[in-house]
N, C-alpha and C positions, 0 to 999 in steps of 0.2 A: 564138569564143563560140557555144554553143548549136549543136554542127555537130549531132549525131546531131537534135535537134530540125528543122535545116534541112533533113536529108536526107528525117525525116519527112514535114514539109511540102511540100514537092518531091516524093515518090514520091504523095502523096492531090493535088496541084493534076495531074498526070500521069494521075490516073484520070478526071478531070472530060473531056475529048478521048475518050479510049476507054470511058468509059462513054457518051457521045453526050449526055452534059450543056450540053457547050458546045457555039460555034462561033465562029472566029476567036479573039479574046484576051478574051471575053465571059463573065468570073469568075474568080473567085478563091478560096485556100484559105489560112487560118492557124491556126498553134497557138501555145498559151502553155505558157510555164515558169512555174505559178503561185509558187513558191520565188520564184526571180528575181524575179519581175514584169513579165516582155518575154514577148513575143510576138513569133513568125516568120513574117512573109506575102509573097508571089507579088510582086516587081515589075511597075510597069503599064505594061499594055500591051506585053510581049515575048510574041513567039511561044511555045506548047506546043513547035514543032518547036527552039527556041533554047534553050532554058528549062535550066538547071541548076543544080545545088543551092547551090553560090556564091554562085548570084543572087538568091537569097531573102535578104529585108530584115530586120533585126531592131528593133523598135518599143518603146518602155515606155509604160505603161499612162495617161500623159499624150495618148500620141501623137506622141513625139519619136523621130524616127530615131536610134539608140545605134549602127546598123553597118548598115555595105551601099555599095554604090557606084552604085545605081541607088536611082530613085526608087520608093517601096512604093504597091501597089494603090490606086487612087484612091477606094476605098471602105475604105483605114485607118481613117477617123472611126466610122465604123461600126461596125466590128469592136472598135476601141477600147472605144467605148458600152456594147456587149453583154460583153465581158470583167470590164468594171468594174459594172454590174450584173446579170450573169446568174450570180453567181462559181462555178458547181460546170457550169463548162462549159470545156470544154479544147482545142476544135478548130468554127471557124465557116467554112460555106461559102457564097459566095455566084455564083449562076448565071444563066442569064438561057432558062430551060430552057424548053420552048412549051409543051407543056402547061400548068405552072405557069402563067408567065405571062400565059396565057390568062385562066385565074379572077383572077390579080392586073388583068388590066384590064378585065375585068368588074368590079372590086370585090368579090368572092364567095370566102366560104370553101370550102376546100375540107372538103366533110363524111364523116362518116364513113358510109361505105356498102356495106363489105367485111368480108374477116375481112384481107384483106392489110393494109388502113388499122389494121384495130386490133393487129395485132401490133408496127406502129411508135409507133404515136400514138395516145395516148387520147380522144380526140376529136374535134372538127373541128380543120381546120389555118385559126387565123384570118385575114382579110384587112385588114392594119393601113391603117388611112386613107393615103389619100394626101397628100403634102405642101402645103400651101399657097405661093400665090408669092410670103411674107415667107421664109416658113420656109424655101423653097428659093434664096431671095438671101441669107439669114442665113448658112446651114451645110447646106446641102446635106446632106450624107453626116453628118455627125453628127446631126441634125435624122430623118435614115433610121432609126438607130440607137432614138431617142429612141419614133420612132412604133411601134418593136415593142414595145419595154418598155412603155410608156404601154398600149398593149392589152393586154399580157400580166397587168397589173395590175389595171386597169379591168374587165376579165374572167375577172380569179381563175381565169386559167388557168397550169397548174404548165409552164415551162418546159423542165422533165426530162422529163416525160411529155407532153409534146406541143413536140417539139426543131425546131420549124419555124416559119415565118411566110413572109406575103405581106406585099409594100409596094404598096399597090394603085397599079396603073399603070406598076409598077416590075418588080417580081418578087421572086423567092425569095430567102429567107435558110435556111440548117438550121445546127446545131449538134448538138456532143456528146460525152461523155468525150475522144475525140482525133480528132484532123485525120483520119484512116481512118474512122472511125467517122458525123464529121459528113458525109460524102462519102455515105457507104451512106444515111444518114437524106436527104438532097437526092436521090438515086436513088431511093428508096420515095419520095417528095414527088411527083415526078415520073410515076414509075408510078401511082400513085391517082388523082392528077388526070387522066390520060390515061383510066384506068377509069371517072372518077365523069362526066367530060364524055360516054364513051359511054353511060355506064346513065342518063342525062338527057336525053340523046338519044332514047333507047329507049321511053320510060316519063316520062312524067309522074307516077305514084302516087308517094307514099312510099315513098321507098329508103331511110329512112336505117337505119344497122344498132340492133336492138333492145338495150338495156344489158347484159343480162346477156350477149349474146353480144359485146359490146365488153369488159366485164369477164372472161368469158373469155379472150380469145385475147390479150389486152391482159397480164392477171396468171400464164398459164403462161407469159410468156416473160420479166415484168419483178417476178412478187409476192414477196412471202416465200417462199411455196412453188410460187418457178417450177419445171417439168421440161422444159420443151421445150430440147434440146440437151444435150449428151455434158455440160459439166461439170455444168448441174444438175441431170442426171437420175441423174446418180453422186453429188450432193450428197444427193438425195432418198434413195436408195439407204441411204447411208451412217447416214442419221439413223435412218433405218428399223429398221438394224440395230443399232442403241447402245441 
C-alpha cells in the first residue's frame, strides 16, 4: 500500500540528517495520499542510519495505524491535526532545529527581515502558545496540532503562504504541497531565523522588511505573474507571445 508514497517520505525524512536539521532521532517527515485518506510518516524513534523505506508507517486521517510493523512518530496526533485541518497541504515536517527553536523558546516570531524570508513566507513565521499542563496531560501531541491551527486562525494568517510555525517552547513545524517540498520550507525556517537572531543582534533599529518589498519577492516567485524560475518565466514568455 502506498510504496512509491513510502519511498517519498523516506527519501525527504533522509534529507532532515544531511540538511543538519536534525540530531539523533529528533523529527520527522510525512505525506498524505489525499485520495486515499492515509498518510505515510517516519517510525519513532529509529535511527536515520537504520531507517528504510519499509519502515515508514501508514496512518488514516483518524490516527489509526492501517500498515506498518513499527510504531509511527510520536508526533502522529499532530500531523494528524494539521492534515485534517490544513487540507491543501501534502507533506508536514517536524524538527527540533536551534535556530528555530531558539525563538520557539523565547516565545517570539520569527519576522520578516529579509528578501530570503520573503521568498518563502509571507510574513512573519508565528509563535503558536505554548501548551498548558491540562492540555499537555490531556493530549499532548494533538493538543500541539490544535495550538497551530488556533493561531493560524486567530491571526488570519493564510497557511499556504506562510507554511510554518513555532510551538513555543517546543519548536518547529513546516508544511507544503509534498514531503520534499515541506523539508525545503523547514530549511528556509531555519536559515532566517539564524539570519534574523543575527541582524537582532547587530542592531536594535527596525529591521523589519518594508511591504512592498515582502510583496515583491514574495509574488515573483508565488503570484499570478510569478517569473522567478525556468518554468514561470517560460510561462510568462509564452503569454507574452499569444
Amino acid at each position: 500500500m502506498l510504496e512509491d508514497l513510502k519511498q517519498e517520505v523516506y527519501e525527504a525524512n533522509m534529507k532532515l540528517p544531511a540538511l543538519g536539521l536534525v540530531s539523533f532521532t529528533w523529527g520527522n517527515v510525512s505525506g498524505i495520499d489525499r485520495d486515499k485518506g492515509l498518510f505515510v510518516i517516519k517510525p519513532s524513534g529509529v535511527s536515520y542510519d537504520e531507517l528504510k523505506p519499509e519502515d515508514m508507517v501508514v496512518v488514516d486521517l483518524n490516527g489509526k495505524v492501517v500498515e506498518g510493523n513499527m510504531n509511527p512518530s510520536s508526533d502522529t496526533p499532530t500531523h494528524t491535526y494539521l492534515y485534517n485541518h490544513f487540507p491543501n497541504v501534502g507533506g508536514i515536517v517536524h524538527t527540533h532545529s536551534p535556530w528555530a527553536v531558539s525563538f520557539a523558546a523565547a516565545k517570539m516570531d520569527v519576522p520578516a527581515m529579509n528578501t530570503t524570508h520573503a521568498d518563502t513566507f509571507y510574513g512573519d513565521i508565528p509563535a503558536a502558545d505554548a501548551l498548558s499542563q491540562s492540555e499537555i496531560e490531556e493530549d499532548y501531541e494533538g493538543n500541539t496540532g490544535k495550538t497551530i491551527v488556533k493561531t493560524f486562525n486567530e491571526r488570519h494568517i493564510d497557511y499556504e503562504a506562510v507554511p510554518a510555525a513555532l510551538v513555543s517552547q517546543h519548536g518547529p513545524f513546516a508544511w507544503g504541497p509534498t514531503p520534499d517540498k515541506a523539508v525545503y520550507n523547514a530549511k528556509v525556517l531555519e536559515v532566517v531565523a539564524e539570519e534574523d537572531y543575527h541582524t537582532m543582534s547587530l542592531t536594535h533599529n527596525n529591521s523589519d522588511l518594508p511591504q512592498y518589498l515582502l510583496d515583491k519577492h514574495y509574488y515573483r516567485k508565488h503570484g499570478a505573474n510569478a517569473y522567478y524560475g525556468q518554468d514561470n518565466a517560460q510561462s510568462k514568455n509564452h503569454a507574452d507571445r499569444a
